[in-house]
C-alpha positions, -999 to +999 in steps of 0.1 A: -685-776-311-678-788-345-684-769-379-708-773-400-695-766-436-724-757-449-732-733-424-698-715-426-697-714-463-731-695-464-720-667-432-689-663-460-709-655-488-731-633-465-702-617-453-684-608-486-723-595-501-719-564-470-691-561-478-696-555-515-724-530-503-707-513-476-670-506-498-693-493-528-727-476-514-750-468-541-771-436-537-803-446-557-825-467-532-839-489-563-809-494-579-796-505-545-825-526-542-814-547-573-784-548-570-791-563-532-815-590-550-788-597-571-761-603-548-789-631-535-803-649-557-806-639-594-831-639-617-830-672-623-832-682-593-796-688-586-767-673-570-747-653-594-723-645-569-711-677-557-719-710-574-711-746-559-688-756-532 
């Protein structure tokens, strides 16, 4: 089985986003809400999180 880069560098990012939410739970379900969208993608369209390789 061989890894796919790509792949592995996305179930990182996933990762480290439940993490963020799990180590600081946030009580108010719309604030939790945007602060989930973003973790994602932005408003722009673009991660804000992690950007580029």
């Amino acid at each position: 089985m061989s890894l796919n880069p790509i792949q592995f560098g996305e179930h990182v990012v996933e990762q480290f986003q439940r993490y963020l939410l799990t180590y600081f739970p946030i009580a108010d379900r719309g604030m939790e809400a945007q602060v989930r969208e973003h973790l994602s993608r932005g408003p722009g369209g673009q991660r804000e999180l992690v950007r580029g390789p």
